[in-house]
N, C-alpha and C positions, 0 to 999 in steps of 0.2 A: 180364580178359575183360569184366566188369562197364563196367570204364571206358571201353574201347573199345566198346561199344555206343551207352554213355553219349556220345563223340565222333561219332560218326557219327548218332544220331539230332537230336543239336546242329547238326551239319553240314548235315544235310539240311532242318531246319528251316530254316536260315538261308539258304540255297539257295530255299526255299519262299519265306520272306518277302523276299528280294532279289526276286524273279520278279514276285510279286503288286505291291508296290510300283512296281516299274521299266514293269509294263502299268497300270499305272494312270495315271500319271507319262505316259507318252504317250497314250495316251488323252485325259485332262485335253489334251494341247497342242495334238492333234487337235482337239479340238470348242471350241477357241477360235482357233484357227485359222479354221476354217469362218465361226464369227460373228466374225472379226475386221469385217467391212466393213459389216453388217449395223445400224444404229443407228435405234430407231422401234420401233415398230408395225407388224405386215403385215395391211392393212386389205384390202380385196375392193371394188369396183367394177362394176356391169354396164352396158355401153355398147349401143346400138343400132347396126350396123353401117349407114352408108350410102353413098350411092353413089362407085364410087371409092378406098375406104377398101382399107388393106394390112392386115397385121398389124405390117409392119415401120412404117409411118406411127403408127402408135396404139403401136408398142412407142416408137419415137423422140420422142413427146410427152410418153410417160408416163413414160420411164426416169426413175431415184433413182438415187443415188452408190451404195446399194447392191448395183447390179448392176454386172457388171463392163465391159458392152460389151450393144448394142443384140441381135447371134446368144442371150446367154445370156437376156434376157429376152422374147425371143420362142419362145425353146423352153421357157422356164417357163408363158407364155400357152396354148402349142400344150398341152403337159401339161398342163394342169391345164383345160382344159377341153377332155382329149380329144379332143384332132383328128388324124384323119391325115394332114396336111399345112397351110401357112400359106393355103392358100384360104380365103374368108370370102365372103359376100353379103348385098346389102342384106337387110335386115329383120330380119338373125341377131339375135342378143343372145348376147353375151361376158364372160365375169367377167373382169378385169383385177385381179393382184395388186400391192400396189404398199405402199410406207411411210409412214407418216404421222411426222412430227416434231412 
């Protein structure tokens, strides 16, 4: 009786320690994954908008290899400084996130 307790608390340990391992294990490949593209420093920038100006124009000058395509880092711009949509006007001023090498 003894030993079969002895088996199954063994058992489930090891069941324990398979689980925690195996979420960690992708976790880890997850979040290098993510930075796989990512190489720099994410420096900040503020630009004065002027006349004319898009966000998609200011995103197409400033894109890094970084990003994947000009849509992803204009919706990084829109976030991060809060906008509810890519309208912009003169005078504004915009933080621009971007990489340094």
């Amino acid at each position: 009786m003894k030993r079969l307790s002895r088996m199954r608390i063994l058992l489930i340990t090891g069941i324990i320690l398979i689980t925690i391992f195996t979420t960690a294990f992708i976790t880890v490949g997850r979040a290098n994954t993510v930075n796989a593209n990512i190489s720099g420093i994410k420096c900040f920038k503020t630009i004065e908008i002027e006349y004319g100006d898009t966000v998609w124009d200011i995103a197409k000058a400033n894109l890094t290899p970084e990003y994947s395509n000009t849509q992803e880092y204009v919706d990084e711009i829109i976030k991060f400084n809060r906008m509810d949509s890519d309208a912009i006007y003169e005078g504004e001023f915009i933080i621009l996130p971007y990489y340094q090498h």
